[in-house]
VMD Tcl script that draws the C-alpha trace (Angstrom):
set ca {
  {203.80 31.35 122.57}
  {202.97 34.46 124.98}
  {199.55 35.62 126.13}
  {199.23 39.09 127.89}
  {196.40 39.30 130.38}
  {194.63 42.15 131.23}
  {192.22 42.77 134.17}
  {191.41 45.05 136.44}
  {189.00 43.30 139.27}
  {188.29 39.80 139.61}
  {191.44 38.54 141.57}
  {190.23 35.24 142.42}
  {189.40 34.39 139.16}
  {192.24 35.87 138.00}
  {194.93 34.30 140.06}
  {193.31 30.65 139.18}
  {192.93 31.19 135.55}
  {196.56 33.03 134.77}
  {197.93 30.28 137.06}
  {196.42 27.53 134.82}
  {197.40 28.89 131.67}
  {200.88 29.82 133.15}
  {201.25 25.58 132.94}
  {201.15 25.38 129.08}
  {202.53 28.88 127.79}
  {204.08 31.89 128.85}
  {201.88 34.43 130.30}
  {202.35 37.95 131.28}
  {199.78 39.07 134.14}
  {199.43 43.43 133.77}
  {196.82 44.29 136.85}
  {196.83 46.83 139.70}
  {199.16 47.29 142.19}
  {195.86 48.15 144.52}
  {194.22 44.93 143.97}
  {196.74 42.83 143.74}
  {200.02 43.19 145.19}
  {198.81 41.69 148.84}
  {197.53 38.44 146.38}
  {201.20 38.27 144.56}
  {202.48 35.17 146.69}
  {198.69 33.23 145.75}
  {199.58 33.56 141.86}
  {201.67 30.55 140.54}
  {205.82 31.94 139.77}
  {205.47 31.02 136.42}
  {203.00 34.15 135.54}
  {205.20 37.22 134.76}
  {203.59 39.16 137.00}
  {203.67 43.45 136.43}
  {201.71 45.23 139.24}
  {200.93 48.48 137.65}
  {199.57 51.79 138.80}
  {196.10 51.28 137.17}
  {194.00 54.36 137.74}
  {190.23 54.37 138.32}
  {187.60 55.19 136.34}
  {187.56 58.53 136.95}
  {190.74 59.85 137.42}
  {193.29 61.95 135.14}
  {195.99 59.55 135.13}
  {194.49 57.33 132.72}
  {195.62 58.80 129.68}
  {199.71 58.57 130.68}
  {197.99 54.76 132.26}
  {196.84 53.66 128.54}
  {200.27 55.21 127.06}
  {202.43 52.91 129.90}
  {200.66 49.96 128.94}
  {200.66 49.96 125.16}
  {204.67 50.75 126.02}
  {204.81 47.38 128.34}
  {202.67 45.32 125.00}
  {205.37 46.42 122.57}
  {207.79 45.86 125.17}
  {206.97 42.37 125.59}
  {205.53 41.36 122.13}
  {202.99 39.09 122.95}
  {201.35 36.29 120.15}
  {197.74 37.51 122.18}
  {196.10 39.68 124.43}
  {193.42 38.51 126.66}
  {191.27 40.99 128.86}
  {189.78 38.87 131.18}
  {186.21 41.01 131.91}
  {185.33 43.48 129.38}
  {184.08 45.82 132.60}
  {186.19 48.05 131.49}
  {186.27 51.89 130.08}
  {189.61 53.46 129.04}
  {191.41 50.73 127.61}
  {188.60 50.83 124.64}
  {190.83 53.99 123.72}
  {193.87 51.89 123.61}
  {192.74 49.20 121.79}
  {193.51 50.51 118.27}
  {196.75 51.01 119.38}
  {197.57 47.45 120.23}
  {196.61 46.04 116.76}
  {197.25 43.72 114.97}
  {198.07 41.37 118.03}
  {194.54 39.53 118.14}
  {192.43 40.24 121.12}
  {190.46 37.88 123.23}
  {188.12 39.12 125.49}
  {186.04 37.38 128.01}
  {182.54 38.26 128.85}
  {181.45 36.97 132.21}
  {178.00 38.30 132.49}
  {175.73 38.68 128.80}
  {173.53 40.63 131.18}
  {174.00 42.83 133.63}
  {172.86 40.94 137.14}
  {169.71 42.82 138.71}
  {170.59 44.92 141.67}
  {174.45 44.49 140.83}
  {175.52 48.27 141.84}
  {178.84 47.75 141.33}
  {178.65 46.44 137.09}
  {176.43 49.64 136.82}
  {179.23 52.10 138.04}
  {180.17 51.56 133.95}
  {178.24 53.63 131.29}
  {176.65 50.83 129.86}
  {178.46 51.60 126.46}
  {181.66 51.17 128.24}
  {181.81 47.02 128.10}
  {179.84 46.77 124.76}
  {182.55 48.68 122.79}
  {185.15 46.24 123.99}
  {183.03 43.43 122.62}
  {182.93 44.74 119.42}
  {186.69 45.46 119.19}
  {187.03 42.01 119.80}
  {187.47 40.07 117.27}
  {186.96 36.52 119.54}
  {185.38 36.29 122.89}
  {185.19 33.96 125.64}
  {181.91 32.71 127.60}
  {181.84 30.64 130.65}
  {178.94 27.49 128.87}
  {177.35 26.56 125.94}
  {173.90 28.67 127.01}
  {176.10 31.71 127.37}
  {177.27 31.25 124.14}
  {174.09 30.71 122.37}
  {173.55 34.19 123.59}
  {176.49 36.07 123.06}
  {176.41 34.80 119.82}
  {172.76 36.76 119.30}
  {173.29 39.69 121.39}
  {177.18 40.50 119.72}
  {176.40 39.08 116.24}
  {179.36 37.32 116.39}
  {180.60 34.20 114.54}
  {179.93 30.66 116.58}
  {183.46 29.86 115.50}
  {184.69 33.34 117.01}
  {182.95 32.75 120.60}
  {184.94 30.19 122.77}
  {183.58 28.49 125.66}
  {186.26 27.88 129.11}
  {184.77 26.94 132.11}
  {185.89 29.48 135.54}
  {188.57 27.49 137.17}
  {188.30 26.37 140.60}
  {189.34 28.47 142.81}
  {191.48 26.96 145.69}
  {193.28 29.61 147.21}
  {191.36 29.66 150.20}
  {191.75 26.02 150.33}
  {194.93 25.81 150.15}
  {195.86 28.85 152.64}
  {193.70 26.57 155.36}
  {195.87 23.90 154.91}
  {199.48 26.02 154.91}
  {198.13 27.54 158.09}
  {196.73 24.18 159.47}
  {192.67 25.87 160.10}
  {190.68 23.07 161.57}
  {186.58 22.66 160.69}
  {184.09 23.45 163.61}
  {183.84 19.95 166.03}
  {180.72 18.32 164.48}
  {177.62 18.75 166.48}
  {174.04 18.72 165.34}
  {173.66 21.79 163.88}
  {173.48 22.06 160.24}
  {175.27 25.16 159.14}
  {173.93 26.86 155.65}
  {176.36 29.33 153.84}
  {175.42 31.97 151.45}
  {178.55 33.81 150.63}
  {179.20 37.01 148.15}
  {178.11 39.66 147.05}
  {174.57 40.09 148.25}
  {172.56 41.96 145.38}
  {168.72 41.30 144.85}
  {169.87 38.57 142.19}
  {171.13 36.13 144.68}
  {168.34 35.30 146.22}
  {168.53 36.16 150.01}
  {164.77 36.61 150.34}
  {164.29 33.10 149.12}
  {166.63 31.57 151.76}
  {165.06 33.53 154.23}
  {161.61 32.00 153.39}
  {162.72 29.03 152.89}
  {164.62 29.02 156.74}
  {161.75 30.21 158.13}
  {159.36 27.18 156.30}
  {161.80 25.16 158.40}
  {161.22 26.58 161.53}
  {159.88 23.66 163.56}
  {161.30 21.03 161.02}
  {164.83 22.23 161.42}
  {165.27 23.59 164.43}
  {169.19 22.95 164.56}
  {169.44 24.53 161.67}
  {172.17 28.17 161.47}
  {172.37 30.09 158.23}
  {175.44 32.55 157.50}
  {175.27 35.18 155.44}
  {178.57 36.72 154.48}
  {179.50 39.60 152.24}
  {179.08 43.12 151.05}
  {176.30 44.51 149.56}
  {172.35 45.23 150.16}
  {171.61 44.81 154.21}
  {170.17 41.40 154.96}
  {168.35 42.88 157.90}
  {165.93 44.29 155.54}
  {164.27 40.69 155.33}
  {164.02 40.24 159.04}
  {160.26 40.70 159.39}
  {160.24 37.22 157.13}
  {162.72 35.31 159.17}
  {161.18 32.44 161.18}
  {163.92 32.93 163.84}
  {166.45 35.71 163.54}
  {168.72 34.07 166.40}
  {169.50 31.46 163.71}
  {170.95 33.75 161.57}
  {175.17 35.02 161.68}
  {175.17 38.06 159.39}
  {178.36 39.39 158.46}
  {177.68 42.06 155.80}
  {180.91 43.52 155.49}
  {183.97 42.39 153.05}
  {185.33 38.88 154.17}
  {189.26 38.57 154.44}
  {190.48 35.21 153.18}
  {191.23 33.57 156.36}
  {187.45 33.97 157.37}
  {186.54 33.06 154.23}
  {188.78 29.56 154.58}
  {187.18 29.27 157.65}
  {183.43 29.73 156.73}
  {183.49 26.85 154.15}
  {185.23 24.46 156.37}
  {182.75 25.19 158.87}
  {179.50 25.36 156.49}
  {178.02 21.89 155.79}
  {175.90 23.34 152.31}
  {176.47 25.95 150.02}
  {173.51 27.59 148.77}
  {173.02 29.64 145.50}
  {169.44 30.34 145.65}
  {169.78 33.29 142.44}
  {167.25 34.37 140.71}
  {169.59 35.51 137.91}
  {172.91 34.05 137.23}
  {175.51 33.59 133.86}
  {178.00 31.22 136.33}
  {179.46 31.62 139.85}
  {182.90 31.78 141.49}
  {180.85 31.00 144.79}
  {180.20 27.64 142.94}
  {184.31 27.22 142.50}
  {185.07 28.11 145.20}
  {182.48 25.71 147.57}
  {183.86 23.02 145.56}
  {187.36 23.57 146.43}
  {186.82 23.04 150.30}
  {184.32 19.57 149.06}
  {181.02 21.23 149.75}
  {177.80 20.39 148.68}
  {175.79 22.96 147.14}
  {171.90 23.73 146.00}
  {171.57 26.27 143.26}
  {168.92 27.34 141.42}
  {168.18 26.50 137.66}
  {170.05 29.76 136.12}
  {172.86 30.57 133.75}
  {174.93 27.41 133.59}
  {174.71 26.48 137.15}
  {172.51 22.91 136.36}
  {174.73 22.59 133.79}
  {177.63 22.63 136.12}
  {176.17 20.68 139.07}
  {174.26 18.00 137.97}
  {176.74 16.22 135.39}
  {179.56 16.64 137.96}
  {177.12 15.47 140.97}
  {178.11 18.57 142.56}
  {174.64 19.08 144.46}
  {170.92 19.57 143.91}
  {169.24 21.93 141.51}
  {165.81 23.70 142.50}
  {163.60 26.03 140.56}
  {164.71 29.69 141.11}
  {162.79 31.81 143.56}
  {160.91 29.04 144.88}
  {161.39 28.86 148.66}
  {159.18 26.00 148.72}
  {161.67 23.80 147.23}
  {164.91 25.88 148.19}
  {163.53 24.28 152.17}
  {162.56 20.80 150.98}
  {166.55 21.04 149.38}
  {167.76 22.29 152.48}
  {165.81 19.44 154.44}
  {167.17 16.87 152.53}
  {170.54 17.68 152.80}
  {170.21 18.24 156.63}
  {168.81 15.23 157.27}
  {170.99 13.25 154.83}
  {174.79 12.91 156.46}
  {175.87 9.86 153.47}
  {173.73 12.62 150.43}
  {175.84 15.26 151.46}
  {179.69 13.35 151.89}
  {178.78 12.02 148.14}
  {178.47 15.54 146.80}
  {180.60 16.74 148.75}
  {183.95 14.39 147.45}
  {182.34 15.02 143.93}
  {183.21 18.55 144.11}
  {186.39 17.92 145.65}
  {187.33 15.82 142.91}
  {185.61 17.89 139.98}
  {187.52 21.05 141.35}
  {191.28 19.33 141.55}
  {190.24 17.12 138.32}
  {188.44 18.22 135.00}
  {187.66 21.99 136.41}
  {191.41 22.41 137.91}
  {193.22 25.49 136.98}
  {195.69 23.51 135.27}
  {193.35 21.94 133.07}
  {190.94 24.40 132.42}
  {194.30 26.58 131.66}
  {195.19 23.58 129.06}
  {191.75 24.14 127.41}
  {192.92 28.16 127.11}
  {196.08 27.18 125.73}
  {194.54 25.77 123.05}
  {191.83 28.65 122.38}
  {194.92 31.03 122.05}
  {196.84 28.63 119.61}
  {193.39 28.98 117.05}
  {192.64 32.47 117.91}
  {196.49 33.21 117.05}
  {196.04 30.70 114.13}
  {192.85 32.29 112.41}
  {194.44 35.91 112.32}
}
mol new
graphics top color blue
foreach p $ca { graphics top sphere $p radius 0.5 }
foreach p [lrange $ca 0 end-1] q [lrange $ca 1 end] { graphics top cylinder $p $q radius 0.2 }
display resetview
């Protein structure tokens, strides 16, 4: 059997999922040469890997882009294809074009994350026509499904739930280049890592931090990743000194080297569907907190990942915080939880397994 995957963001994702599913089937990977051809040597040699000139949004190009690509699908005759993020806009022209192979789409985010600037760059009719030319789609949890189901009208039996893979990329390029964690001391290092929109939460950690002024004093909080300035919440810090704000994009060696360095992960969103922040803290054996969004809970506390507080509640988001700090055995617990969860049950290999098997009923019902 051969799956064809098509995305055009969401490398990390990308390169742990098409990995995984390389394991059990063949898979051809079509992304751009932009995104992607620095990332090549991360992506397992068994994906058939075609870097293409994928044109953006708004340029020209795409109609002789859409004409290459439905060239490369006949070309290589796949039993499925499978667009990883339906955050997409041309290819809805070249769907019709690709019939009958079935198509499998995966839909990350039901709703559109508040403040997310970059999702919105899409006419919002852009992703919801790719839904509906797809037949079956995929959802990261059961909630999400309940409510893909409702929003798309689809058939339970045509919406298939597959976890996001762990993502251990970064883990694994700290160990080829031998990185070494921070020497322990006594402070207690707090990462939030990402994209920082309004939905994740920064004002909450910041409140939170600054309940924990005189409680915590050794405690440092990084924030680290593009998006809205964190500065803006400065007025409500209880100590800016404590804070190392890097609000800029994060190449993967600093990334490797923030989560061996951080002892907890927070996720303190106020709005979440899942969270490759989650995958990826898990990788490195992190605790985390998250809030009680999406499928987060549903991820954590089964696996013993972490703790799970109300969202937008700095309150508890500090009394978390505190008794992870002050907790050295709490946190090692979680912590080879995750490691285990993300090289066990949520591994790329198995999670690809569980994909494998999607395709084989997808192809099957058609």
């Amino acid at each position: 059997m051969k799956a064809l995957l098509l995305v055009s963001e969401l490398e990390d994702y990308t390169i742990s999922f098409a990995s995984g599913v390389a394991q059990h089937l063949d898979v051809v990977l079509a992304v751009p040469r932009r995104r992607y051809a620095h990332l090549a040597s991360s992506i397992d040699p068994a994906v058939d890997l075609h870097l293409l000139d994928w044109p953006r949004h708004r340029s020209v190009a795409n109609p002789w882009f859409l004409y290459q690509l439905t060239r490369l699908i006949r070309r290589e005759r796949p039993n499925l294809i499978h667009l990883l993020s339906n955050s997409t806009l041309w290819l809805n022209l070249a769907v019709p074009f690709w019939r009958p192979i079935p198509l499998l789409t995966t839909v990350h985010d039901v709703e559109i994350h508040p403040g997310d600037s970059d999702t919105r760059t899409l006419p919002g009719w852009a992703p919801e026509l790719m839904v509906k030319q797809s037949r079956h789609l995929v959802v990261h949890g059961e909630g999400l499904k309940r409510l893909a189901v409702d929003r798309y009208s689809k058939s339970p039996d045509c919406v298939h739930v597959l976890s996001h893979p762990s993502i251990l990329r970064y883990a694994e390029l700290a160990r080829r280049q031998k990185m070494a964690p921070r020497e322990a001391d006594a402070t207690i290092r707090v990462l939030l890592f990402g994209r920082i929109f309004a939905y994740k939460g920064l004002e909450h950690l910041v409140r939170a931090e600054a309940m924990l002024k005189d409680v915590l004093p050794n405690l440092r909080i990084t924030v680290a990743g593009r998006g809205d300035n964190p500065l803006i919440f400065q007025a409500l810090m209880g100590d800016a000194r404590r804070y190392d704000i890097r609000n800029r994009f994060i190449e993967d060696a600093e990334v490797a080297q923030l989560f061996l360095d951080t002892d907890i992960v927070v996720l303190p969103y106020t709005e979440a569907s899942q969270s490759g922040v989650l995958n990826l803290a898990a990788a490195f054996g992190k605790p985390v907190i998250v809030t009680d969004v999406g499928e987060l809970r549903d991820t954590v506390q089964p696996n013993g990942l972490g703790m799970v507080v109300a969202p937008g509640d700095a309150n508890e988001l500090a009394s978390a915080i505190r008794t992870l700090a002050d907790n050295s055995e709490l946190r090692n617990n979680f912590g080879a939880n995750a490691l285990e969860w993300a090289n066990g049950p949520n591994s790329p290999e198995r999670v690809g397994a569980r994909a494998a098997a999607v395709y084989r009923e997808v192809v099957g019902s058609c």
